[in-house]
Structures are given as C-alpha cells and as structure tokens.
LOTI-31111 format. One record per residue: residue in three letters; residue number from 0; x, y, z of N, C-alpha, C, CB in turn. Coordinates in nm, 2 decimals. Glycine has a CB too. Layout:
% LOTI-31111
   resn   resi     n_xx     n_yy     n_zz    ca_xx    ca_yy    ca_zz     c_xx     c_yy     c_zz    cb_xx    cb_yy    cb_zz
    ALA    NUM        X        Y        Z        X        Y        Z        X        Y        Z        X        Y        Z
...
This chain:
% LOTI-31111
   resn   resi     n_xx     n_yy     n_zz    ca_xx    ca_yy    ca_zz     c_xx     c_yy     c_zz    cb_xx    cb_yy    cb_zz
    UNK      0     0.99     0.32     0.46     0.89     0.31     0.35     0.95     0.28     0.22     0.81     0.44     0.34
    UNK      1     1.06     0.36     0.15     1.14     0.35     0.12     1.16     0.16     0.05     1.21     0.43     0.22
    UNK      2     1.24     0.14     0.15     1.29     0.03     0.16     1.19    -0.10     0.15     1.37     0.03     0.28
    UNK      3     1.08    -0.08     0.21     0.92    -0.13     0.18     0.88    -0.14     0.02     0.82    -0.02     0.25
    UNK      4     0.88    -0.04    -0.04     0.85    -0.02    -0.18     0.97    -0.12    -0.23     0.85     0.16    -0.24
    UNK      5     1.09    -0.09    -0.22     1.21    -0.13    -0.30     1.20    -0.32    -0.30     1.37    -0.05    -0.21
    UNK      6     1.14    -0.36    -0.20     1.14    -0.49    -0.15     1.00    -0.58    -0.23     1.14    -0.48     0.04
    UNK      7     0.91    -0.47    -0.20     0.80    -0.53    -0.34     0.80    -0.55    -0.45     0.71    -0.49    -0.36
    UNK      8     0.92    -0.42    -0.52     0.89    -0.37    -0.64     0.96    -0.52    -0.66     0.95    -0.20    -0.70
    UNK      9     1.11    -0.54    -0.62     1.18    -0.62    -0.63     1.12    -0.80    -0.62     1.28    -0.58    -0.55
    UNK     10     1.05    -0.83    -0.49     0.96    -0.95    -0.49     0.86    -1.00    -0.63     0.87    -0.92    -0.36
    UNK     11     0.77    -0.86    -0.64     0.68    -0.89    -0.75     0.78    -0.94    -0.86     0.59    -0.75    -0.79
    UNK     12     0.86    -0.87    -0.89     0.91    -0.85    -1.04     0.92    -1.02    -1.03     1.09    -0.73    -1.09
    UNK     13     1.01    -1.09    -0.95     1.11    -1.19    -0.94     0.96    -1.31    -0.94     1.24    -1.18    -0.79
    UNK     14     0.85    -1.26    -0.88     0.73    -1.35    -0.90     0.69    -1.37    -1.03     0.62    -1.30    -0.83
    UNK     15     0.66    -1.25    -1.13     0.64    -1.27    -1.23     0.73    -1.32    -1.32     0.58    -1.19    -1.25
    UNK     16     0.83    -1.33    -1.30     0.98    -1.39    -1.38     0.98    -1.54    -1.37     1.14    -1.33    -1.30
    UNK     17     0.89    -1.62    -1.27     0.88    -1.71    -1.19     0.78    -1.80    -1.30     0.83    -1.65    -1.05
    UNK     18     0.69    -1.71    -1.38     0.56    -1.75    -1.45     0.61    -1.86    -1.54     0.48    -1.64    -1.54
    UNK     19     0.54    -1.95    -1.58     0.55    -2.09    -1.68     0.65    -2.06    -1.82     0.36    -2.13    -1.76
    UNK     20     0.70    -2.09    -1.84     0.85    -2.09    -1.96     0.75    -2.07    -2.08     0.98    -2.27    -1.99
    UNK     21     0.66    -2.20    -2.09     0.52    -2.16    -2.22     0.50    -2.01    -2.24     0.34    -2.22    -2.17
    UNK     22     0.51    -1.92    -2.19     0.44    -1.76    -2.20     0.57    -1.70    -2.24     0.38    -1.67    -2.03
    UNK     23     0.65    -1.75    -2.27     0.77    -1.67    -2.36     0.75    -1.65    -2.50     0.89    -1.74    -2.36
    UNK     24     0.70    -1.73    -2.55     0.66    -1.68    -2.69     0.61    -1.58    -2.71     0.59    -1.73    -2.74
    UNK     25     0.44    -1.61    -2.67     0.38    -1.47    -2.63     0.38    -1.34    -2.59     0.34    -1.49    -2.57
    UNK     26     0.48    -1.35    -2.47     0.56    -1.24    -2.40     0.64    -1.17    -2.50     0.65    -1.29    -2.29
    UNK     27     0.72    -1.27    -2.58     0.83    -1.19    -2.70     0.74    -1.12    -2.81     0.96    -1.31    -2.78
    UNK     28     0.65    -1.18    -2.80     0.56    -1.10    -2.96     0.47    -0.97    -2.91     0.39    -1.24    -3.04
    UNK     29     0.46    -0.99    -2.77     0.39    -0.85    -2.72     0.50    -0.72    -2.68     0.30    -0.89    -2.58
    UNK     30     0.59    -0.81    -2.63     0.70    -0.71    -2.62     0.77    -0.65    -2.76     0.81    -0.78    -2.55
    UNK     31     0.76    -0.70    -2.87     0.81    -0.71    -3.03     0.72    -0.60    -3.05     0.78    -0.88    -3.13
    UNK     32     0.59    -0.57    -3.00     0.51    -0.47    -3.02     0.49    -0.35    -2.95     0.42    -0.50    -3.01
    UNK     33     0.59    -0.34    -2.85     0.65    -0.17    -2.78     0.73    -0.17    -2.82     0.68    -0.12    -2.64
    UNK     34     0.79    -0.22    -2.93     0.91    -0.19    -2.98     0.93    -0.06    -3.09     0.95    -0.31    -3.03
    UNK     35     1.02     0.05    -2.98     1.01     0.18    -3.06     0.99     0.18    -3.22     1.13     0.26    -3.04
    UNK     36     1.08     0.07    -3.29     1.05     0.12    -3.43     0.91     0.06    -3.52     1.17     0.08    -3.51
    UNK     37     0.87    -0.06    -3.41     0.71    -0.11    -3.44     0.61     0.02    -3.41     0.67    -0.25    -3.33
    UNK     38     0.64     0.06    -3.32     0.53     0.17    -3.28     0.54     0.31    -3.34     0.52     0.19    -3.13
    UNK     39     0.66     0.33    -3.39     0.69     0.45    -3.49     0.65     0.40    -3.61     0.84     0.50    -3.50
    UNK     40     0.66     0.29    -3.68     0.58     0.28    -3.83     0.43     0.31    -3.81     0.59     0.10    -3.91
    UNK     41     0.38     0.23    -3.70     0.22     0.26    -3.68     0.24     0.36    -3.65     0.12     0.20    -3.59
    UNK     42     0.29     0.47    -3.57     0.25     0.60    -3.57     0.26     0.67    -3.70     0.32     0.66    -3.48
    UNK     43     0.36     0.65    -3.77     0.37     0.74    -3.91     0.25     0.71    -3.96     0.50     0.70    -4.02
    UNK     44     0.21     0.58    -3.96     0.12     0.53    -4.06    -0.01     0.60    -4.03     0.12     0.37    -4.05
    UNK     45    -0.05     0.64    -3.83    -0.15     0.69    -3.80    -0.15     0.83    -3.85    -0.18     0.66    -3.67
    UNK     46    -0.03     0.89    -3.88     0.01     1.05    -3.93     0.01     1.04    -4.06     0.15     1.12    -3.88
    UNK     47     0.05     0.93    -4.14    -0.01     1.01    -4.27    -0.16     0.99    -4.31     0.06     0.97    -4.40
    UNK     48    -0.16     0.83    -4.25    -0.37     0.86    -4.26    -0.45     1.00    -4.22    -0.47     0.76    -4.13
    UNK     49    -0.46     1.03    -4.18    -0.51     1.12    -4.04    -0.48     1.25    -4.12    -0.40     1.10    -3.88
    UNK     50    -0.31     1.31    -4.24    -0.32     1.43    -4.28    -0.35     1.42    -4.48    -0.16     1.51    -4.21
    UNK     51    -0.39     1.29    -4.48    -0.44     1.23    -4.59    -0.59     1.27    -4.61    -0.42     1.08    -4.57
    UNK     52    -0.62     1.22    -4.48    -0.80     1.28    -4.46    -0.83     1.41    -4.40    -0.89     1.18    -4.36
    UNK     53    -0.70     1.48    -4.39    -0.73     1.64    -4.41    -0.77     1.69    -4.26    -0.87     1.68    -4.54
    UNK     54    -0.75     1.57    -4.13    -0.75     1.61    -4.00    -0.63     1.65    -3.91    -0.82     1.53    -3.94
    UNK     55    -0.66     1.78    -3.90    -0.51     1.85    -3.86    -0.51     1.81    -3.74    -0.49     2.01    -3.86
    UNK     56    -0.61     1.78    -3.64    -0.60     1.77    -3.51    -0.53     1.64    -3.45    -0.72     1.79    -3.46
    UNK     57    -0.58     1.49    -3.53    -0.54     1.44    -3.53    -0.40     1.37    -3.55    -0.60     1.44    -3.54
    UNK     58    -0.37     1.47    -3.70    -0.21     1.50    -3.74    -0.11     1.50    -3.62    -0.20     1.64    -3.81
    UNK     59    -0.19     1.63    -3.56    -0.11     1.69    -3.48    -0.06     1.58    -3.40    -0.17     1.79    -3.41
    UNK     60    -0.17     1.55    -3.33    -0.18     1.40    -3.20    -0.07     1.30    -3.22    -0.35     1.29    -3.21
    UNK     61    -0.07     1.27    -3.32     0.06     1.18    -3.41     0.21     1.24    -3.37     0.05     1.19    -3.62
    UNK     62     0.24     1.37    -3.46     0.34     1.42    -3.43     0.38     1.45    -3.27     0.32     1.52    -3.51
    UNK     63     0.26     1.50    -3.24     0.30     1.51    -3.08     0.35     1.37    -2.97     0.17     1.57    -3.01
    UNK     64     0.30     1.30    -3.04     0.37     1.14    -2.99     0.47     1.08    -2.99     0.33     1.04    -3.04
    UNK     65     0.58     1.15    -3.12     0.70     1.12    -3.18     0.74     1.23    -3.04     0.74     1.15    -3.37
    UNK     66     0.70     1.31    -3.00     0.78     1.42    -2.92     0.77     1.40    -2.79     0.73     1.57    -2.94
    UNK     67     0.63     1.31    -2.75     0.66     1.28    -2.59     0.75     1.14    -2.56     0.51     1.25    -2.52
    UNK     68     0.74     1.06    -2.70     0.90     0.93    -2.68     1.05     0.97    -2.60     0.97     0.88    -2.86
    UNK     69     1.04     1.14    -2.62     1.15     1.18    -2.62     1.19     1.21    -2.45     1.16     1.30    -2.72
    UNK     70     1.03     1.22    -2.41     1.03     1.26    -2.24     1.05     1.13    -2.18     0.87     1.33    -2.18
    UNK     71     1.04     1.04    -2.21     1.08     0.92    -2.18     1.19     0.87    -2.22     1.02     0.85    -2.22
    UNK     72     1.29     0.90    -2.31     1.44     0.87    -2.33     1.49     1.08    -2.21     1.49     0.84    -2.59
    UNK     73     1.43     1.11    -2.21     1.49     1.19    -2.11     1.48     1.15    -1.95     1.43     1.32    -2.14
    UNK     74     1.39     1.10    -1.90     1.39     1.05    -1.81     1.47     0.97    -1.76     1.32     1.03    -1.81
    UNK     75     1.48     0.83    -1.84     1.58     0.78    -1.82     1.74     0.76    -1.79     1.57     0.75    -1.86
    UNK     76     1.78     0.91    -1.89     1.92     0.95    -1.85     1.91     1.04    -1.76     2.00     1.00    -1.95
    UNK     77     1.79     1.10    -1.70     1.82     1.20    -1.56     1.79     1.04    -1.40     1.65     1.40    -1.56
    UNK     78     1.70     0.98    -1.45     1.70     0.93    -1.32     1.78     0.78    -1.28     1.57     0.93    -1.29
    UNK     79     1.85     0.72    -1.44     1.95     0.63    -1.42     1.90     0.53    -1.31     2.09     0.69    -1.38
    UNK     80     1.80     0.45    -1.33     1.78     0.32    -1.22     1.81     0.22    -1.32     1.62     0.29    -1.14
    UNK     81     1.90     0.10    -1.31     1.98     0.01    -1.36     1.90    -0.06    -1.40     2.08    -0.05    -1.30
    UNK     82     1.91    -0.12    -1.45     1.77    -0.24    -1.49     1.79    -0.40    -1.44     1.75    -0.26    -1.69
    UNK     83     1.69    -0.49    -1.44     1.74    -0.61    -1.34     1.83    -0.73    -1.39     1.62    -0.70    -1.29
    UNK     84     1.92    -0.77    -1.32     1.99    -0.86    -1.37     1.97    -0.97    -1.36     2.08    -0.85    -1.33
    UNK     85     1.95    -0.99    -1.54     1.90    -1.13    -1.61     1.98    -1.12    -1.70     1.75    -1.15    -1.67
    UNK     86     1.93    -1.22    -1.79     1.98    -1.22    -1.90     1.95    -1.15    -1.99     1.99    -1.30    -1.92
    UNK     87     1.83    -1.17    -1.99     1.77    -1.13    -2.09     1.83    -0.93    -2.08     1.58    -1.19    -2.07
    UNK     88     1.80    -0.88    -2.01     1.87    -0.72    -2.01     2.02    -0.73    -2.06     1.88    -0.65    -1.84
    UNK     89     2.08    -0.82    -1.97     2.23    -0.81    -2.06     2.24    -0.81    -2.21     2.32    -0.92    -2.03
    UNK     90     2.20    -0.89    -2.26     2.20    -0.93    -2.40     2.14    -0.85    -2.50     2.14    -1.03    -2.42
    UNK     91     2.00    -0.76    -2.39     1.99    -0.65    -2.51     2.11    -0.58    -2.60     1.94    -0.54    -2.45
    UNK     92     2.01    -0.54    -2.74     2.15    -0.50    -2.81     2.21    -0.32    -2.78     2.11    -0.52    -2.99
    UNK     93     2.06    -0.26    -2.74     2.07    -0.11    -2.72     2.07    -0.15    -2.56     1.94     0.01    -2.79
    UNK     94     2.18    -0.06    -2.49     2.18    -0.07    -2.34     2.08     0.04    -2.33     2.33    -0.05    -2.25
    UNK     95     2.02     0.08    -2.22     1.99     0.23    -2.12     1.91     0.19    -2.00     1.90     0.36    -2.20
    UNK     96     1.88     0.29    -1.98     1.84     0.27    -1.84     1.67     0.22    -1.80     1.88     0.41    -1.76
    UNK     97     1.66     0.18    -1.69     1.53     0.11    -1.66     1.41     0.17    -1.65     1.53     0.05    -1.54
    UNK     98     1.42     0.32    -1.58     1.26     0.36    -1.57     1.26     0.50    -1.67     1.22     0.39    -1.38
    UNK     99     1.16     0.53    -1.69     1.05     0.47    -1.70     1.05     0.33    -1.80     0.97     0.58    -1.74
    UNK    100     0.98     0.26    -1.81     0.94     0.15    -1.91     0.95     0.22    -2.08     0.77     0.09    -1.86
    UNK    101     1.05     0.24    -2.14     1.01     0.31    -2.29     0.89     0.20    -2.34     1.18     0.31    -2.42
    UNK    102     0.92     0.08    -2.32     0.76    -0.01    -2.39     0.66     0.05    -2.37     0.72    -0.15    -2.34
    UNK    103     0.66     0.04    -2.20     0.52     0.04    -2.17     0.43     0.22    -2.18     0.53    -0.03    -2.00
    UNK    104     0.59     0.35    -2.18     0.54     0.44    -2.18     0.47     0.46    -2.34     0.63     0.51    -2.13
    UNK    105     0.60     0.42    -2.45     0.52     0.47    -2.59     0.41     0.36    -2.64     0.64     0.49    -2.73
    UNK    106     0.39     0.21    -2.54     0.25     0.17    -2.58     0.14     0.26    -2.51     0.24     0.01    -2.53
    UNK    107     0.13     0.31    -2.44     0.02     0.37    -2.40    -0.02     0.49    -2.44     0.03     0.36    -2.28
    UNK    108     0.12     0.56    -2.48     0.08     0.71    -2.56     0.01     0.71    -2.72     0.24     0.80    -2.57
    UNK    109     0.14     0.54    -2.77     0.03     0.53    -2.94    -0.07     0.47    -2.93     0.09     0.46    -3.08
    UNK    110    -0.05     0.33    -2.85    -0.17     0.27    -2.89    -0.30     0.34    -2.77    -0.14     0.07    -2.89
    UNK    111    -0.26     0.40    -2.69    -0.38     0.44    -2.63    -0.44     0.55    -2.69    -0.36     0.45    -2.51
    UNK    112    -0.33     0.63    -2.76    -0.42     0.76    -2.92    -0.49     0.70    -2.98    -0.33     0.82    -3.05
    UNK    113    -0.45     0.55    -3.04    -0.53     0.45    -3.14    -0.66     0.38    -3.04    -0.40     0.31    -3.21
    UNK    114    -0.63     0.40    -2.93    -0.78     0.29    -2.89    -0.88     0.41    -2.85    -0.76     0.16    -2.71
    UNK    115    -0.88     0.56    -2.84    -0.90     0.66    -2.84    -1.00     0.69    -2.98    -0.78     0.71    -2.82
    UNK    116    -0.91     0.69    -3.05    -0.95     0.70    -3.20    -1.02     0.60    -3.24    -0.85     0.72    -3.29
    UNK    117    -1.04     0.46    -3.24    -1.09     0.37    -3.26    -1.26     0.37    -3.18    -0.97     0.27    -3.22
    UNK    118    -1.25     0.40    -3.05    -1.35     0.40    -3.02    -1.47     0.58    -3.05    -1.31     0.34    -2.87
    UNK    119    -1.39     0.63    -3.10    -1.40     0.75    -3.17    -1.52     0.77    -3.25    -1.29     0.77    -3.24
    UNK    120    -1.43     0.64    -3.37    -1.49     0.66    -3.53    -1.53     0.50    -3.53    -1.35     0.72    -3.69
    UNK    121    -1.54     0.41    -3.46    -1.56     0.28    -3.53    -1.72     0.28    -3.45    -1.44     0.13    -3.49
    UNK    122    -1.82     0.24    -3.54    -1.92     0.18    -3.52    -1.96     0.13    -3.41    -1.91     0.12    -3.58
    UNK    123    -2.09     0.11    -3.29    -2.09    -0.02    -3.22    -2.09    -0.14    -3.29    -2.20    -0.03    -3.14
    UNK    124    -2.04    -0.22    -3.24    -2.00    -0.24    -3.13    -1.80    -0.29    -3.16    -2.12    -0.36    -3.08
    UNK    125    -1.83    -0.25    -3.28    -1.62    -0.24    -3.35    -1.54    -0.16    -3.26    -1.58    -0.12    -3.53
    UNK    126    -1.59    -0.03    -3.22    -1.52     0.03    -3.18    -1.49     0.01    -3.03    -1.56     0.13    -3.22
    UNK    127    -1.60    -0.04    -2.97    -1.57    -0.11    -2.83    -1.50    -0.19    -2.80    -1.66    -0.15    -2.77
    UNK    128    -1.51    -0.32    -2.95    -1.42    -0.46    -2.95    -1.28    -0.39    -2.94    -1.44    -0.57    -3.11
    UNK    129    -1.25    -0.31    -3.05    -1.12    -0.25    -3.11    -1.03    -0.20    -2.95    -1.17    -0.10    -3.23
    UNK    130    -1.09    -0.12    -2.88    -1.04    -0.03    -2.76    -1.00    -0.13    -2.70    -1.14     0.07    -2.66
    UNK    131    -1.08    -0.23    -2.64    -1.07    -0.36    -2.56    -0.95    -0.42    -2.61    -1.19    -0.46    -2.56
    UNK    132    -0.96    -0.46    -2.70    -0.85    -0.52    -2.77    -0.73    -0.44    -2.72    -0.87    -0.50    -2.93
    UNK    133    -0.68    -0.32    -2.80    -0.56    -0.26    -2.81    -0.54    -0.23    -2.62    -0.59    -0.10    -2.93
    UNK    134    -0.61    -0.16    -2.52    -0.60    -0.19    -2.39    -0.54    -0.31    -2.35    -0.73    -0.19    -2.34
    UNK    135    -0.59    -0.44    -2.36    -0.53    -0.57    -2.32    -0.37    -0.53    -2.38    -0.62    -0.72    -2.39
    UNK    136    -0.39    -0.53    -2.53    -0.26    -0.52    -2.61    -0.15    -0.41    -2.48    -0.31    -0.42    -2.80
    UNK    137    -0.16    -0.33    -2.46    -0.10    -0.22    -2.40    -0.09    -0.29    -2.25    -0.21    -0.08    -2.41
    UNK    138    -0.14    -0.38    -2.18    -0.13    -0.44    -2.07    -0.01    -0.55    -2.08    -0.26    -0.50    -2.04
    UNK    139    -0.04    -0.61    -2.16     0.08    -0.75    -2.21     0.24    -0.67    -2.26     0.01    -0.85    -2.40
    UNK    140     0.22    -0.56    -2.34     0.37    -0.55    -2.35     0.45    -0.47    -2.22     0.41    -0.47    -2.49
    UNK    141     0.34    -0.41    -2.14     0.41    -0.41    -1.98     0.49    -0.52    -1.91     0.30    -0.40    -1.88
    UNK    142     0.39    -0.59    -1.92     0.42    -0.73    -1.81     0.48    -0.82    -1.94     0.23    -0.82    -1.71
    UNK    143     0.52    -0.81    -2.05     0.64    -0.87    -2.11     0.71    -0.83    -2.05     0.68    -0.85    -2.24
    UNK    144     0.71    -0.70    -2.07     0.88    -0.66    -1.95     0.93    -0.73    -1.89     0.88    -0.58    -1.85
    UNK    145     0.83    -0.70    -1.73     0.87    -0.74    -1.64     0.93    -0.90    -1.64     0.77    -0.71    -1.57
    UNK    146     0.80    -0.99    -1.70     0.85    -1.13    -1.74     1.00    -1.15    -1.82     0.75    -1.18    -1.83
    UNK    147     0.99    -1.09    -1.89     1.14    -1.12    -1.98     1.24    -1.05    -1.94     1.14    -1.09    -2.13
    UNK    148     1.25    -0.98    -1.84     1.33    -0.98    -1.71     1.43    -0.82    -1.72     1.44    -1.15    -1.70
    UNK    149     1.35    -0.73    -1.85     1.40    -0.62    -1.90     1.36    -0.52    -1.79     1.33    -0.59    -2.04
    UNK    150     1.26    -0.52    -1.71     1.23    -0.43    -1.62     1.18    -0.48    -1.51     1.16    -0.34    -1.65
    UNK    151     1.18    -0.40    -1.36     1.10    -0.40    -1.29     0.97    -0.39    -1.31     1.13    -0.35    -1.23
    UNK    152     0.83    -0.42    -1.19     0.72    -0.40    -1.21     0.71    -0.23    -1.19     0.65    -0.50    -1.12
    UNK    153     0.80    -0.16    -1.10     0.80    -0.02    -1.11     0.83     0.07    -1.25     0.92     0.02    -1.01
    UNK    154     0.89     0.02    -1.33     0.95     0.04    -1.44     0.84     0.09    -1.55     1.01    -0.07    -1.46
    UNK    155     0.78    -0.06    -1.50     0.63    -0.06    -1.60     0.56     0.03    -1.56     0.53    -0.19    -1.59
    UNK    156     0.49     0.03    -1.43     0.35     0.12    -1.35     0.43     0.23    -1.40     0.32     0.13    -1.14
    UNK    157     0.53     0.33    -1.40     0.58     0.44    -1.38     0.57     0.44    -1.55     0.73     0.46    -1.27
    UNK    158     0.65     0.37    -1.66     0.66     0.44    -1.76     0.43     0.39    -1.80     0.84     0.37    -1.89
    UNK    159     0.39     0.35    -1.72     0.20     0.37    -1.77     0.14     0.49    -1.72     0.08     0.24    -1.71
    UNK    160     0.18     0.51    -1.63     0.15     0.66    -1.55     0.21     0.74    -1.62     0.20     0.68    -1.42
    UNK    161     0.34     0.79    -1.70     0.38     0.89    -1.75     0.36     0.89    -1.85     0.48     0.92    -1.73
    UNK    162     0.33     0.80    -1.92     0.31     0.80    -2.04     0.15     0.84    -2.08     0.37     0.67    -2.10
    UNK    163     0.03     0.84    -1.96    -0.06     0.83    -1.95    -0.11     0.99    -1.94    -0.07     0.75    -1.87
    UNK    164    -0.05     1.06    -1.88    -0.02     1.20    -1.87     0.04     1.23    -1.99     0.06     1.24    -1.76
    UNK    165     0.08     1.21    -2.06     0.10     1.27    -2.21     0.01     1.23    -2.27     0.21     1.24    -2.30
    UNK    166    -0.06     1.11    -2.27    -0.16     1.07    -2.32    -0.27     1.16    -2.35    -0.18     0.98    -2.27
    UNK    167    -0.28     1.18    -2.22    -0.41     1.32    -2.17    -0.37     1.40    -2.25    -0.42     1.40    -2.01
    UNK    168    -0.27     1.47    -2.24    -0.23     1.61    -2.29    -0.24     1.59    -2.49    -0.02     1.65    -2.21
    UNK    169    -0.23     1.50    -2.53    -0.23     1.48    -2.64    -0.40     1.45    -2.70    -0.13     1.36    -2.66
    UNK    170    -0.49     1.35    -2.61    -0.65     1.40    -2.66    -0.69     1.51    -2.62    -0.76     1.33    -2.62
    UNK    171    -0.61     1.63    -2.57    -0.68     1.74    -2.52    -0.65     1.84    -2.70    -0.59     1.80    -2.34
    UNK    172    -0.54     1.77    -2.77    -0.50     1.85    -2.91    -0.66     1.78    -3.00    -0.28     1.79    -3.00
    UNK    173    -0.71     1.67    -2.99    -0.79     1.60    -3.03    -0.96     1.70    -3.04    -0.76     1.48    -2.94
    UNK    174    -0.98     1.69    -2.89    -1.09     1.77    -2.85    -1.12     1.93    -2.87    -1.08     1.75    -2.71
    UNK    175    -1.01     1.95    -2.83    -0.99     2.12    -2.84    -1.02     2.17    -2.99    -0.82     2.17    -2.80
C-alpha cells in the first residue's frame, strides 16, 4: 500500500510538472504569495487592524497564526522527507525539508482566517465574491508547488490538511 501511495504521490507530482511552460509566471506570483514573509506582513497587518478596532478575539486569531507557522517548521524537522529533485528546489535560497507544504500550510491558516472573516463582515454578495476569491487564491499557491517542482502533491494535501486543523482550532478563538 505503502509503495502504491509513494508511486502516485510521485507520478502525479511529475504530471503536473509536465503542465505548459506559459503557467510559470502565474505559478511564481501565486507561489510569491505563500511566501512566509508575504503572509506574515498580511498577517501583522490583519493583527493590527483587528486590535485597532478593539476586537480581541480576532487579535487573538492573528497572533495564534504566527504560532501555528511554527507547527509546521516543526514538522518538517521531525519528519525530514527530502523534497523533489528539480531545479527549481536546489536553487532555493533557504533549504528544509518537504512536508508538510510551509506554502500551502500558512496559506490556508492566514488566508483561510481572512476568507473566514471576509465572508463574516463583507456584505452580499462581497463577502461571498471575496471567500471565493481568496479559496481559489489558497488552491494555486498549492499546486505552484507542486508545478515549480518545490514539492510533492503529498506535500501540498498534507501541509492543507494540517494546516486546516489549526485553522479550525483558531475560528473556534473567533466564535467562542
């Protein structure tokens, strides 16, 4: 079974690596947008709005985001899966390891706080456009990944799943 998973994870990835050279642009500007220090300015930015307008809960949700990035650079050094050999990984300038996806996990914990909040407080039919929006957004810098040859498709699913479970745990500081 094992060896089953390992053979898809590996096929898919190399399929989507396979996609039209045109989608590199695109791919680098979405990937340019899981990029920890892009998604840490918007987060600050969503934490000082948020203790600007005097909502602690939301504050909180912010701060607690800078803290689940960290379960994700912990993961990585306990479970050490190498990442695929392209180029594009070699050349990165910060090495580490492949899974979870750090893109795809801290796109889904900020911007899915922000499509959360967006569909929250925005108006119909803004706030539906907005979610939709930032969702797709959160889909693309996954499968940048994979395309630009930084990760497996496992890499991705695993850091959207974990990061998705913090996710939860963070609108539950929201609701509560």
């Amino acid at each position: 079974m094992r060896h089953t998973l390992s053979q898809f994870d590996h096929a898919t990835t190399q399929s989507i690596q396979k996609w039209p050279n045109n989608l590199r642009l695109p791919m680098l500007v979405a990937s340019f947008m899981g990029l920890p220090a892009v998604t840490g300015i918007i987060g600050l930015t969503g934490l000082l709005f948020s203790y600007n307008y005097g909502d602690e809960r939301v504050s909180l949700a912010f701060m607690l985001s800078f803290a689940a990035l960290g379960v994700s650079v912990f993961l990585k050094l306990v479970l050490r899966r190498e990442r695929p050999e392209t180029l594009y990984a070699a050349s990165m300038r910060f090495k580490s390891y492949s899974f979870p996806s750090g893109h795809s996990f801290g796109s889904i914990v900020l911007y899915g706080l922000l499509a959360y909040l967006t569909f929250l407080y925005f108006a119909a039919p803004w706030g539906l456009l907005s979610t939709g929006i930032i969702i797709l957004l959160i889909f693309l810098i996954g499968l940048s990944r994979v395309y630009l040859g930084a990760h497996y498709v496992f890499d991705v699913l695993g850091g959207w799943l974990l990061g998705g479970l913090m996710l939860l745990a963070l609108l539950n500081t929201i609701r509560s």
